[in-house]
C-alpha positions as CSV (number, residue, x, y, z in Angstrom):
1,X,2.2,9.5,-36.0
2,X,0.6,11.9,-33.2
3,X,-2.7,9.6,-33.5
4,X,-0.9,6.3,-32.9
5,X,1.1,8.0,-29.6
6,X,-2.2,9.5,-28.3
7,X,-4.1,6.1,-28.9
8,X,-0.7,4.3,-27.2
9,X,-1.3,6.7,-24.3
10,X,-4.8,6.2,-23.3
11,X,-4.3,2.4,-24.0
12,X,-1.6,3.0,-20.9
13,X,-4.0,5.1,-19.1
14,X,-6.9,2.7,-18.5
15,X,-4.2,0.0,-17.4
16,X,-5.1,1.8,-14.1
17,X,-8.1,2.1,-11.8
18,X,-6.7,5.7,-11.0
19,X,-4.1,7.4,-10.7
20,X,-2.2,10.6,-8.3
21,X,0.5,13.0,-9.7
22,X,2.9,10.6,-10.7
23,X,1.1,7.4,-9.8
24,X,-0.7,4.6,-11.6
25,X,-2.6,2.3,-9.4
26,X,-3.3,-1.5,-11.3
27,X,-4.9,-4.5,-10.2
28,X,-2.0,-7.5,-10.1
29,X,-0.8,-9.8,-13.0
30,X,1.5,-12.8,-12.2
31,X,3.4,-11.1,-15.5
32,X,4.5,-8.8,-12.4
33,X,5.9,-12.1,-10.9
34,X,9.8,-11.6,-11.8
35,X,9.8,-7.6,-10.7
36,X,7.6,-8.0,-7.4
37,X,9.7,-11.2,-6.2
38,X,13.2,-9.2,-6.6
39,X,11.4,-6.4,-4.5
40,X,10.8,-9.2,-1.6
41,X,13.9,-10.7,-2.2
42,X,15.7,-7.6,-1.4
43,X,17.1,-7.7,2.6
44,X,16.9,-3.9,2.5
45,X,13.4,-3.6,1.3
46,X,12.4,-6.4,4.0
47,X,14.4,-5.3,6.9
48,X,11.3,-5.3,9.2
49,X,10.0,-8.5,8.4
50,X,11.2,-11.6,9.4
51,X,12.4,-13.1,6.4
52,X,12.4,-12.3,3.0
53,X,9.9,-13.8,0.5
54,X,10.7,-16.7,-2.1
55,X,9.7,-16.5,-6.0
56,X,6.8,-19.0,-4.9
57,X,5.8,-16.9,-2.0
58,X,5.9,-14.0,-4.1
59,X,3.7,-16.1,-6.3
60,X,1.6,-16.6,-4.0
61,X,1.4,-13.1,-2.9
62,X,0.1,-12.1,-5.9
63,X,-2.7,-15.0,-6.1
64,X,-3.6,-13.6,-2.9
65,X,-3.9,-9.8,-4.1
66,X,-5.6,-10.7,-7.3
67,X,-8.6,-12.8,-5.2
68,X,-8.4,-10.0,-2.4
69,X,-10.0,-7.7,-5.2
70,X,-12.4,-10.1,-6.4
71,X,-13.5,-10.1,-3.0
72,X,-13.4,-6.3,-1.5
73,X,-13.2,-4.3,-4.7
74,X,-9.7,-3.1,-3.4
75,X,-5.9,-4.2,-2.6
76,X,-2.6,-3.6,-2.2
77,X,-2.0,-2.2,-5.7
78,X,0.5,-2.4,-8.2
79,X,2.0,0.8,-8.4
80,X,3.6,2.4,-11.5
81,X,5.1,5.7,-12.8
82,X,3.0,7.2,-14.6
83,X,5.6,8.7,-16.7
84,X,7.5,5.4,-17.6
85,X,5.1,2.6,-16.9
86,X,8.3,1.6,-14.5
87,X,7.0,-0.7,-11.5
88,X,8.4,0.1,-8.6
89,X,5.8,-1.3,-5.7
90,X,2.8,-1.3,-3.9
91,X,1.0,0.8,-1.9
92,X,-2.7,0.2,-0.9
93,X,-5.5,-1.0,1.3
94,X,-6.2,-4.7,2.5
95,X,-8.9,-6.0,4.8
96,X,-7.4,-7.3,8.1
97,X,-9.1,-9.9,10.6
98,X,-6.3,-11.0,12.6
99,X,-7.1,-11.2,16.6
100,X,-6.5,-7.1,17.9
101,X,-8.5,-4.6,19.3
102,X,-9.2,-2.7,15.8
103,X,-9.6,-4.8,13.9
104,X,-11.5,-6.3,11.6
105,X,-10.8,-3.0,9.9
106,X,-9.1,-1.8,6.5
107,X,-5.4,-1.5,6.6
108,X,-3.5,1.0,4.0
109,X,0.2,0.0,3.8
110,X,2.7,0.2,1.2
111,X,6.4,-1.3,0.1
112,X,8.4,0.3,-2.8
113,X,11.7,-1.2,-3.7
114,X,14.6,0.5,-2.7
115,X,15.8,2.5,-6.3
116,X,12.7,5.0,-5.7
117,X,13.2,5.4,-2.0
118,X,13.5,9.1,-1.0
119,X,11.2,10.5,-4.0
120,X,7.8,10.8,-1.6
121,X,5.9,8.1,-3.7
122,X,4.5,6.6,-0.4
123,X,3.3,9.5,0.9
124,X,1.9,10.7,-2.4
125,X,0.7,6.7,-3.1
126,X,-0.9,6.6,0.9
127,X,-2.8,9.9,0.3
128,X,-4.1,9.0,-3.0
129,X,-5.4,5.7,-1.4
130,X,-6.6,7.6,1.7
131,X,-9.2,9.5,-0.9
132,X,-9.8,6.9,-2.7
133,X,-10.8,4.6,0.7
134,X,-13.2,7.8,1.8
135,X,-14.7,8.8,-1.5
136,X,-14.9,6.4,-3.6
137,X,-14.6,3.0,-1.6
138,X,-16.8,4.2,1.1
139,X,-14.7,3.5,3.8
140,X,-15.5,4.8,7.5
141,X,-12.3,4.3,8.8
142,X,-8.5,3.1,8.1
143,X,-5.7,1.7,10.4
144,X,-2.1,1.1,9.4
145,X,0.7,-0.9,11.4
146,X,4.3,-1.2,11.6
147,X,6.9,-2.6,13.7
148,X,8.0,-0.1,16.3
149,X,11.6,-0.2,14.9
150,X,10.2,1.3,11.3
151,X,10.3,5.2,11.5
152,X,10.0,5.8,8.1
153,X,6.3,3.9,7.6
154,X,5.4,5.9,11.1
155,X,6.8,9.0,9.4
156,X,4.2,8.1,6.4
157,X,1.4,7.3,8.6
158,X,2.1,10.8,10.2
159,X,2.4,12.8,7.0
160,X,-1.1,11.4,5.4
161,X,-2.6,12.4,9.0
162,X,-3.2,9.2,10.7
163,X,-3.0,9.1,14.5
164,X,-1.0,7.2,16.3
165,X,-3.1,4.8,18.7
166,X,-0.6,3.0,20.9
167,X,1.3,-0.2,20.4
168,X,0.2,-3.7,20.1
169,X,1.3,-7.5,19.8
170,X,0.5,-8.3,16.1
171,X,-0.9,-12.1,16.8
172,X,0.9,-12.9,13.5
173,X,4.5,-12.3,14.2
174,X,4.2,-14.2,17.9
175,X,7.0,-16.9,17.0
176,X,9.3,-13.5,15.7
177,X,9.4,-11.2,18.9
178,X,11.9,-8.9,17.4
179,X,9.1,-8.2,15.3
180,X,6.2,-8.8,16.9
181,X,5.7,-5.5,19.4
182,X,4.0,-2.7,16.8
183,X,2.6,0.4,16.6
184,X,-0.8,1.0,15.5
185,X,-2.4,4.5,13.8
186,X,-6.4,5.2,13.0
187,X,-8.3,7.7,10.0
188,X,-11.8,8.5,10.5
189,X,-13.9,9.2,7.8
190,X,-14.7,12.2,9.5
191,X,-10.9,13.2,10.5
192,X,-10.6,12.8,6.6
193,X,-13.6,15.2,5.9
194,X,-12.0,17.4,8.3
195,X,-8.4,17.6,6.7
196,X,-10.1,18.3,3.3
197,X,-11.9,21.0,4.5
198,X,-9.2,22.7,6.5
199,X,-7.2,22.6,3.3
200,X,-10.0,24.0,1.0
């Protein structure tokens, strides 16, 4: 009996590509399909975005993800509890070419849906990624974005010790002006080295 459930636990374990505290971090199946879709679908979840997101672009979404991977060895990825397996989001890192003044650069965002809200597992999700970006990934820097209206993903970016840069007009929201005026915050690799060896 003790066998099986250890075997049944490290088969769980290398589900991920690495994991924080309470965090599993996976590469995207279109089995997530039905979880990640109610997630989008949620008005609460989405509130600033301009619309919420169909099954089929949800679908899509994840096609997206999965060949993102493929092609930069990283994503936004699925995100799990560790301690149930429970899926409850995404946080992670994306490649971003739209027309701005940072970029192209490496983006770190996140979404959770909204029955883990207030538990910390962005900010514990964002820093994992933050090390992973630096010290494994390679990274020299990392930006992150949100609409100026969302003070909780600024309150993130501030807690994983981002700086705020200024605001911008994100070239992909121009027909959604409620929307479209953002805020935009920067990591070195070196602000990262820093941080780490304040906190040794």
């Amino acid at each position: 009996m003790c066998t099986k459930l250890l075997l049944r636990n490290n088969e769980v374990n290398t589900r991920y590509l690495f994991t924080s505290e309470r965090l599993g971090f996976r590469n995207w199946s279109h089995d997530d399909l039905p979880q990640f879709a109610a997630m989008n679908g949620d008005a609460d979840v989405m509130e600033f975005f301009p619309n919420t997101l169909s099954e089929a672009e949800s679908r899509n979404f994840i096609t997206r993800l999965i060949d993102h991977y493929t092609k930069y060895r990283h994503n936004y990825y699925a995100v799990e509890l560790k301690a149930t397996g429970e899926f409850i989001g995404f946080i992670g890192l994306a490649y971003q070419v739209y027309e701005s003044d940072f970029t192209p650069a490496t983006d770190i965002g996140w979404r959770l849906k909204k029955s883990v809200w207030g538990n910390g597992y962005a900010t514990e999700g964002a820093l994992r990624c933050v090390q992973h970006a630096f010290e494994t990934l390679g990274k020299e820097k990392l930006v992150s974005t949100c609409t100026v209206h969302n003070t909780q993903s600024e309150n993130v970016m501030r807690k994983i010790g981002m700086k705020k840069m200024g605001t911008f007009k994100h070239s992909r929201l121009k027909e959604y002006p409620a929307y479209e005026t953002c805020v935009w915050y920067k990591m070195s690799k070196e602000d990262y080295l820093n941080s780490v060896a304040s906190n040794a």
